[in-house]
N, CA, C and O atoms as a CHARMM CRD file, in Angstrom:
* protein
*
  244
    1    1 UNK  N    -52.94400  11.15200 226.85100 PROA 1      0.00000
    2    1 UNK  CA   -53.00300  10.49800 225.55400 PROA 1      0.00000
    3    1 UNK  C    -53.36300  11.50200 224.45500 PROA 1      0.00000
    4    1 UNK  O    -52.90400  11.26000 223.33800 PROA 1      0.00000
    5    2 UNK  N    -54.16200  12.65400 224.62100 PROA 2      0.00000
    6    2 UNK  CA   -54.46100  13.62900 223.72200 PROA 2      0.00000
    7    2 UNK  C    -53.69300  13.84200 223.66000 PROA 2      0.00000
    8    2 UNK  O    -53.25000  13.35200 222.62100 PROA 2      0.00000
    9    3 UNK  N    -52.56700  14.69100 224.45100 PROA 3      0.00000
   10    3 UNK  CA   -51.51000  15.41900 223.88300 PROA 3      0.00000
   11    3 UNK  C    -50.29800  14.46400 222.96900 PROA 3      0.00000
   12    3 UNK  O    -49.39800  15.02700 222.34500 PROA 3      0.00000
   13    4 UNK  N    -50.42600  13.18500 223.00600 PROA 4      0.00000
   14    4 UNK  CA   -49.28700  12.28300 222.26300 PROA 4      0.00000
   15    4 UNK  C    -50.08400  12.57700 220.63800 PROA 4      0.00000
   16    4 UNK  O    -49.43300  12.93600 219.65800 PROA 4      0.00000
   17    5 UNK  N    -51.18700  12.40300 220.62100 PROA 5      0.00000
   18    5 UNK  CA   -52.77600  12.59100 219.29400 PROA 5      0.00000
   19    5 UNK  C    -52.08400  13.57300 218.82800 PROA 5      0.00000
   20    5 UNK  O    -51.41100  13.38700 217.81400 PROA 5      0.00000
   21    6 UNK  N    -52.09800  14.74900 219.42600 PROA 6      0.00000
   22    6 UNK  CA   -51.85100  16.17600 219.06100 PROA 6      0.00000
   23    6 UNK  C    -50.32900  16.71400 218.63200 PROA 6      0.00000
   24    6 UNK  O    -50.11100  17.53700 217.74300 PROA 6      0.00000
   25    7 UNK  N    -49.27600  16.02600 219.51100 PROA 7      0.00000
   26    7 UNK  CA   -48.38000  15.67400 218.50700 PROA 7      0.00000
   27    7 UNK  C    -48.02800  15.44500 217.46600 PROA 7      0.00000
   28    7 UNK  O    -47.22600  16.11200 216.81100 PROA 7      0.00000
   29    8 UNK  N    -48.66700  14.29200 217.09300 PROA 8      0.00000
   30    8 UNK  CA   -48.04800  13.36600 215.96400 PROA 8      0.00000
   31    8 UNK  C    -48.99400  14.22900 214.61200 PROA 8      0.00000
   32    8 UNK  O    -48.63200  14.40500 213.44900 PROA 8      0.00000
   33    9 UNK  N    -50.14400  14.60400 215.20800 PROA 9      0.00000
   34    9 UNK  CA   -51.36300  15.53400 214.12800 PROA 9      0.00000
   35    9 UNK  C    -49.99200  16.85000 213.61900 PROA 9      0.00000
   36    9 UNK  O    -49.43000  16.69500 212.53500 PROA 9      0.00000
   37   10 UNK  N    -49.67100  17.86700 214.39200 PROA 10     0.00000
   38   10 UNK  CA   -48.60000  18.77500 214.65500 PROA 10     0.00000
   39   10 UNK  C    -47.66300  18.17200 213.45300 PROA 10     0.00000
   40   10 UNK  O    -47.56100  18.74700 212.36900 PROA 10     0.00000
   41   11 UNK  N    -46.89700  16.77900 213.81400 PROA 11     0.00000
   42   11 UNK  CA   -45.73100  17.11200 213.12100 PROA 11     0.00000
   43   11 UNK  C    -46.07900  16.43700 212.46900 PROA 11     0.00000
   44   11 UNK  O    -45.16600  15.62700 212.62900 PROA 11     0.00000
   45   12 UNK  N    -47.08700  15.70100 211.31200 PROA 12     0.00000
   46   12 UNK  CA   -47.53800  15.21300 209.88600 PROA 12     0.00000
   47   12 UNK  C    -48.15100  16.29200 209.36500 PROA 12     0.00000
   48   12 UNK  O    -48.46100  16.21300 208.17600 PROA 12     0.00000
   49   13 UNK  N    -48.47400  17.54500 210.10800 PROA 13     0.00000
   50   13 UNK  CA   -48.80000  18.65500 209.10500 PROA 13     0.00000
   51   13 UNK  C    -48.01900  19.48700 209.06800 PROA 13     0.00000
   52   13 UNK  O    -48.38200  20.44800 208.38900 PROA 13     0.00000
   53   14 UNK  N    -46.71800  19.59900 209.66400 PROA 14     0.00000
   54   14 UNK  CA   -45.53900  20.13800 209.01800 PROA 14     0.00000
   55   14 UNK  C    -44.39200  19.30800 208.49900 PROA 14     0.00000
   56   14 UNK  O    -43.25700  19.69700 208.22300 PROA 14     0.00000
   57   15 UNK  N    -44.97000  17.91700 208.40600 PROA 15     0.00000
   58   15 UNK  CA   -43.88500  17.78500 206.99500 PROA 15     0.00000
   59   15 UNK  C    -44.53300  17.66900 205.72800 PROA 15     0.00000
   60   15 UNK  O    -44.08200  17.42300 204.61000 PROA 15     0.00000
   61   16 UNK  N    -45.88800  17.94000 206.21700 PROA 16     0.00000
   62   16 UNK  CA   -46.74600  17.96900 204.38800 PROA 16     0.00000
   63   16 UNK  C    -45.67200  19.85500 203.88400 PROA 16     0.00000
   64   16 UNK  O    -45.41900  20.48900 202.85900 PROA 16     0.00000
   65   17 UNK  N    -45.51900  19.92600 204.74100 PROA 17     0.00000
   66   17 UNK  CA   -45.44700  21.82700 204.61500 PROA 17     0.00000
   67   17 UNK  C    -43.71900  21.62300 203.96600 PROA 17     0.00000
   68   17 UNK  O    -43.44200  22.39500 203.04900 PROA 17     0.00000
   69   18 UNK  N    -42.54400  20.58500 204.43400 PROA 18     0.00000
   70   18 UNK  CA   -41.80500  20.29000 203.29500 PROA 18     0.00000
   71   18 UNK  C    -41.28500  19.69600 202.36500 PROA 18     0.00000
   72   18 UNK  O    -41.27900  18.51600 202.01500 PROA 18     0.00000
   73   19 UNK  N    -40.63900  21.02800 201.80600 PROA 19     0.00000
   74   19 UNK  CA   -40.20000  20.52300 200.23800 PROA 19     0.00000
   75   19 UNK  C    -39.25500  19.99600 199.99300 PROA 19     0.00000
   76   19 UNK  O    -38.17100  20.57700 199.93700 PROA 19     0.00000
   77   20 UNK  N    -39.38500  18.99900 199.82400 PROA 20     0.00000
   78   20 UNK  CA   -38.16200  17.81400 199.54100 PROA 20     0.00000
   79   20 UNK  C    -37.72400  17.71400 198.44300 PROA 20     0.00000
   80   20 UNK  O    -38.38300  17.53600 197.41800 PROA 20     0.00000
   81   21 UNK  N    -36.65200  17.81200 198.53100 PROA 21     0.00000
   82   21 UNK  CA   -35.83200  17.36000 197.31900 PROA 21     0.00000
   83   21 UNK  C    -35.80200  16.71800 196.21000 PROA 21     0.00000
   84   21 UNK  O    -36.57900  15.78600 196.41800 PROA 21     0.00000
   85   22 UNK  N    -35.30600  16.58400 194.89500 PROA 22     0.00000
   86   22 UNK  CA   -35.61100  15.83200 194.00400 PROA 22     0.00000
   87   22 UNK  C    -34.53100  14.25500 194.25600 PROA 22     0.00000
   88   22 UNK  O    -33.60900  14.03400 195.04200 PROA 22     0.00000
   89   23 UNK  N    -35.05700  13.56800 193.39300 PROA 23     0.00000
   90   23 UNK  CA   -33.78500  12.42300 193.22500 PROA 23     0.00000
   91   23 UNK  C    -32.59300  12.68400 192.98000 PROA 23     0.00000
   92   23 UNK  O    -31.57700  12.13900 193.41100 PROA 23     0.00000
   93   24 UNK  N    -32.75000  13.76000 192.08400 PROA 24     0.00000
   94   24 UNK  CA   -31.12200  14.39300 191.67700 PROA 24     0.00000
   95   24 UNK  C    -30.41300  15.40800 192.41200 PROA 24     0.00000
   96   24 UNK  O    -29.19100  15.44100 192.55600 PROA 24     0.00000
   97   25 UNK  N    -31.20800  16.19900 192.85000 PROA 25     0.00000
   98   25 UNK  CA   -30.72600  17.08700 194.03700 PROA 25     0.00000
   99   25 UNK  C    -30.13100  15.99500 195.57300 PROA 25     0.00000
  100   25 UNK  O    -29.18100  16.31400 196.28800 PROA 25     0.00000
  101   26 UNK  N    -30.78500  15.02200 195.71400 PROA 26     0.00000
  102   26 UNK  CA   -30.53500  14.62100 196.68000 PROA 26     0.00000
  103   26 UNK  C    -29.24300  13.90400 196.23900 PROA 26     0.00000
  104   26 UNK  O    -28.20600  13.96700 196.90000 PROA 26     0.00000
  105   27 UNK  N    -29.34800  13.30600 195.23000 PROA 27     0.00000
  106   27 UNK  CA   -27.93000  12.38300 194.94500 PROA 27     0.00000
  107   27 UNK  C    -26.72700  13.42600 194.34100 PROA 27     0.00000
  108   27 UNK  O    -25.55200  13.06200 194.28700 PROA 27     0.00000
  109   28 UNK  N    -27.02600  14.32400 194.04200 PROA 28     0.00000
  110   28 UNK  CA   -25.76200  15.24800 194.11500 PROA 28     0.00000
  111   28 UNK  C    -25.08700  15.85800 195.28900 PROA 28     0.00000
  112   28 UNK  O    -23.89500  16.15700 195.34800 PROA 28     0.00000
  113   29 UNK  N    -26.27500  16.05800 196.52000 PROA 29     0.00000
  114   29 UNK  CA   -25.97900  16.43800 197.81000 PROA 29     0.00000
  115   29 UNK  C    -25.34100  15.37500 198.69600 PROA 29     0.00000
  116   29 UNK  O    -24.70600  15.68700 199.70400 PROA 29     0.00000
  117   30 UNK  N    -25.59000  13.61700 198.15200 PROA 30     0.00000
  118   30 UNK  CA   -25.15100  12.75900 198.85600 PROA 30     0.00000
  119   30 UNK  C    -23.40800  12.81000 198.50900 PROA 30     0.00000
  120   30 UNK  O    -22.41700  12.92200 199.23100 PROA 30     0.00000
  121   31 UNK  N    -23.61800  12.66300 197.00300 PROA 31     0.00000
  122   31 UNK  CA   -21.69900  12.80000 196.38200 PROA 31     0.00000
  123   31 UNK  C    -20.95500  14.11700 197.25700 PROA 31     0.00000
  124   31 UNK  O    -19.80700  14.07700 197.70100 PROA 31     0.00000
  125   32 UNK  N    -21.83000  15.18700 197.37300 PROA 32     0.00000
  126   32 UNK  CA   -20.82300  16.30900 197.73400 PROA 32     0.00000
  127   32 UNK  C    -20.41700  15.93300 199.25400 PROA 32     0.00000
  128   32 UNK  O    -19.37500  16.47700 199.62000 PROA 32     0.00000
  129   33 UNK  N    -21.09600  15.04300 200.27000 PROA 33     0.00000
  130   33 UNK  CA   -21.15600  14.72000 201.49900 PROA 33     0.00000
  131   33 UNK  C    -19.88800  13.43200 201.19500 PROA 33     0.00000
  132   33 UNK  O    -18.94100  13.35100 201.97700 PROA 33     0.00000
  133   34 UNK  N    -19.97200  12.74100 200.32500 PROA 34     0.00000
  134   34 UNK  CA   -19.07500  11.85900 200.49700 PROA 34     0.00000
  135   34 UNK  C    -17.62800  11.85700 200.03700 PROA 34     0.00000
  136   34 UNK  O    -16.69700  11.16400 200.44800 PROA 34     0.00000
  137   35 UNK  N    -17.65200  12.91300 198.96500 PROA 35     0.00000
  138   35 UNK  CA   -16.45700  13.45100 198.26400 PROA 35     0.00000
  139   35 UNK  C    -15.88000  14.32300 199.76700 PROA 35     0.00000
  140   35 UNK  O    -14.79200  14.28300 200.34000 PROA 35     0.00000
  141   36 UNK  N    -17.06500  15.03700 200.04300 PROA 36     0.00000
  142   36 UNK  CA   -16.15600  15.82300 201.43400 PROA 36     0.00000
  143   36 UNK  C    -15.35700  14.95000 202.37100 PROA 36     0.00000
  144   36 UNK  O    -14.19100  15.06500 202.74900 PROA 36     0.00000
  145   37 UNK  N    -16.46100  13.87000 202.70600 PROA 37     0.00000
  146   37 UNK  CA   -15.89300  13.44000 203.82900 PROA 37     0.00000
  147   37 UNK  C    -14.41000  11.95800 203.44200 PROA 37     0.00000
  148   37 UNK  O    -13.66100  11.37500 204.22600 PROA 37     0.00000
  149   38 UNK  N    -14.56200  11.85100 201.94100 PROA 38     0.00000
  150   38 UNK  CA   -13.07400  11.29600 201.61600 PROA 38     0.00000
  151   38 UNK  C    -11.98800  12.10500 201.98100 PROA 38     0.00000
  152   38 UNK  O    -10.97200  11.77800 202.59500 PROA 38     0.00000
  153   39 UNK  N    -12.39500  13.45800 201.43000 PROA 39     0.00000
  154   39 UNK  CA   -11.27700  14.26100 201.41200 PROA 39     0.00000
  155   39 UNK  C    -10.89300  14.72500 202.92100 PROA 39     0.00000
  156   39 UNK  O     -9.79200  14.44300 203.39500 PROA 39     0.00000
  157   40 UNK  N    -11.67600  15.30800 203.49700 PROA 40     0.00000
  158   40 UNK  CA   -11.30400  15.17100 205.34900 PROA 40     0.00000
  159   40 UNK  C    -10.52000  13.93800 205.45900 PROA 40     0.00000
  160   40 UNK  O     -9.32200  14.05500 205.71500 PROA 40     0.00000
  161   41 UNK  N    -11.03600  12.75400 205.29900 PROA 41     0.00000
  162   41 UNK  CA   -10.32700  11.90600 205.75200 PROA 41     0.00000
  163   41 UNK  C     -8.57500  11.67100 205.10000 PROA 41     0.00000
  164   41 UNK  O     -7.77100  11.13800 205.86400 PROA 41     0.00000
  165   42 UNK  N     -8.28200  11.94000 204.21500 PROA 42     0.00000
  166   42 UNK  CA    -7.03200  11.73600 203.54600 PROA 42     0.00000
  167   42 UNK  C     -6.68500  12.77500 204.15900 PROA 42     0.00000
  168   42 UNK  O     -6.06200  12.37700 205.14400 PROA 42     0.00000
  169   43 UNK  N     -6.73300  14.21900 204.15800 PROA 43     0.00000
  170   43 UNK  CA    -6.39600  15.15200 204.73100 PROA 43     0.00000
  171   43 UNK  C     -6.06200  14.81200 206.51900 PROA 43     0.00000
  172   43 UNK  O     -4.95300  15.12700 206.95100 PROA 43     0.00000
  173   44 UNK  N     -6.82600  14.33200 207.21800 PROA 44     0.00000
  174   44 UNK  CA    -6.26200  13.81500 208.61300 PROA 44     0.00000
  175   44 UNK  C     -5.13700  12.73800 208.34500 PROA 44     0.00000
  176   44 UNK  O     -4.22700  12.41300 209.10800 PROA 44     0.00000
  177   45 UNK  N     -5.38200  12.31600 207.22400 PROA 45     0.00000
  178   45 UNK  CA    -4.51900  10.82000 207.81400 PROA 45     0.00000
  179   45 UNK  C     -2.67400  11.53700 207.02400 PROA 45     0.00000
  180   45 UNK  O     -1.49800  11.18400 207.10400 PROA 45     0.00000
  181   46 UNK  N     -3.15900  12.24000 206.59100 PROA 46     0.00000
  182   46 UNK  CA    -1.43700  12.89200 205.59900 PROA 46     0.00000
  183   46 UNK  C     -0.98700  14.00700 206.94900 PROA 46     0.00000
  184   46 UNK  O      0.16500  14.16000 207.35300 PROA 46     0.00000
  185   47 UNK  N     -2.12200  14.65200 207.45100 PROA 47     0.00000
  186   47 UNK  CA    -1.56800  15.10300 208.94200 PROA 47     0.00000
  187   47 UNK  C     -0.82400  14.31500 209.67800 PROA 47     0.00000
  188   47 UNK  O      0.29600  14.56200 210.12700 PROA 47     0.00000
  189   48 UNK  N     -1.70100  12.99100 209.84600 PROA 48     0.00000
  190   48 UNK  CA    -0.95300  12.55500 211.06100 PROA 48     0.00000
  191   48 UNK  C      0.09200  11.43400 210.43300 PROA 48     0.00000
  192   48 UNK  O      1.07200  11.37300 211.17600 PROA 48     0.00000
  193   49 UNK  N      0.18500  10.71400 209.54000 PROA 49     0.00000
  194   49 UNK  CA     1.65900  10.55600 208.97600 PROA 49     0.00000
  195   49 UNK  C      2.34900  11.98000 209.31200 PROA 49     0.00000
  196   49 UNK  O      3.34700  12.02700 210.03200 PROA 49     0.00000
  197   50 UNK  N      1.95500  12.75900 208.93500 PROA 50     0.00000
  198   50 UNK  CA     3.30200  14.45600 208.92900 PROA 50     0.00000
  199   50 UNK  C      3.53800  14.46100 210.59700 PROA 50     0.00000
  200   50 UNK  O      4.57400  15.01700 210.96000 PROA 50     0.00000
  201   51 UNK  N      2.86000  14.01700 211.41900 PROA 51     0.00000
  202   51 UNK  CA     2.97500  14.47900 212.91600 PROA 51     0.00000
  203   51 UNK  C      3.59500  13.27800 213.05600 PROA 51     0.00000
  204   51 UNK  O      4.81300  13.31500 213.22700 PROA 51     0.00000
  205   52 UNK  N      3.13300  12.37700 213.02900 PROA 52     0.00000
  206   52 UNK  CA     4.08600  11.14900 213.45600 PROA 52     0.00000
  207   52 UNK  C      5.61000  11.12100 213.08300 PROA 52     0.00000
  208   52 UNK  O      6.60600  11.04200 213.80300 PROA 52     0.00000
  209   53 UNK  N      5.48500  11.19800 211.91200 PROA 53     0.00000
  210   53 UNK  CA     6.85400  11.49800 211.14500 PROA 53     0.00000
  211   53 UNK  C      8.09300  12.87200 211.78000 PROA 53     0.00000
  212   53 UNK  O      9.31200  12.90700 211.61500 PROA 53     0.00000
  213   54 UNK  N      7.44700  13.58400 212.30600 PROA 54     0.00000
  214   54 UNK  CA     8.01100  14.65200 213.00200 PROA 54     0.00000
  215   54 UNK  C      8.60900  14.52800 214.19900 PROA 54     0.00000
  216   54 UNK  O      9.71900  14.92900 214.54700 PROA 54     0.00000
  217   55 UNK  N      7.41900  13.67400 215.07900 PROA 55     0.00000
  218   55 UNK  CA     7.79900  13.31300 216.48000 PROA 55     0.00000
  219   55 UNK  C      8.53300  12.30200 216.28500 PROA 55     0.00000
  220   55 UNK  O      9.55200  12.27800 216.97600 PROA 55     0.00000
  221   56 UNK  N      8.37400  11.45200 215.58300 PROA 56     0.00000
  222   56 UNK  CA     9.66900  10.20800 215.54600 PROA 56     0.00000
  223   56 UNK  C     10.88900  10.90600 215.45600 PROA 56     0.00000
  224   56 UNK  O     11.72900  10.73100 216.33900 PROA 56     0.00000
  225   57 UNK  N     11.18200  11.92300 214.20700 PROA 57     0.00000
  226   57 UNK  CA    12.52000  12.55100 213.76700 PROA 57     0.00000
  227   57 UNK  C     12.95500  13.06400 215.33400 PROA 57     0.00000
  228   57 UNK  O     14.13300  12.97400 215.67900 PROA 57     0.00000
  229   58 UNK  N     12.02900  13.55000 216.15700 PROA 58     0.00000
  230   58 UNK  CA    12.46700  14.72600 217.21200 PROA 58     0.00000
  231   58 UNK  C     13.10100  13.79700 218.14600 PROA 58     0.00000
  232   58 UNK  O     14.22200  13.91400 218.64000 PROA 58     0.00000
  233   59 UNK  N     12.23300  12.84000 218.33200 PROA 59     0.00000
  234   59 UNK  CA    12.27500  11.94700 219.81000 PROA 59     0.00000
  235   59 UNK  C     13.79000  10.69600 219.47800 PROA 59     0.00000
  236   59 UNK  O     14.62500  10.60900 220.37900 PROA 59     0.00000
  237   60 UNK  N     13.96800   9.92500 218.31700 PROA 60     0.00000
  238   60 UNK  CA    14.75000   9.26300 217.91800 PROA 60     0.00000
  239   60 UNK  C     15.62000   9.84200 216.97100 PROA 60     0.00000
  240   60 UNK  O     15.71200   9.31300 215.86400 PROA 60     0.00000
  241   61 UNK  N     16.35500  10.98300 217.28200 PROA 61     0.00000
  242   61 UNK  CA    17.28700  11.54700 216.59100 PROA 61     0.00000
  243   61 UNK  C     18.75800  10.47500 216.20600 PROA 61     0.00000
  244   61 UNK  O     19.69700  10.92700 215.55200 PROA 61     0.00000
């Protein structure tokens, strides 16, 4: 049971130790995460229309 004590002591005095972000830093870091991950996603899906579209042309000539 000490060592669970000694744990939790451990890791509440290293997150006093970080530095967190502001409101605005964080909500600019959230947009850049979500702008990314729109754009991945349109980017896979115009791939695979292009692959589909390819293998159809090949296979049903």
């Amino acid at each position: 049971m000490n060592k669970l004590i000694n744990y939790f002591k451990a890791s509440y005095d290293e997150l006093k130790k970080v530095i967190w972000p502001t409101r605005k830093v964080a909500l600019q870091l959230t947009a850049v995460v979500i702008i990314t991950a729109l754009l991945v996603g349109l980017y896979l899906t115009i791939l695979g229309y292009g692959f589909q579209s390819a293998l159809e042309k090949l296979l049903f000539k």
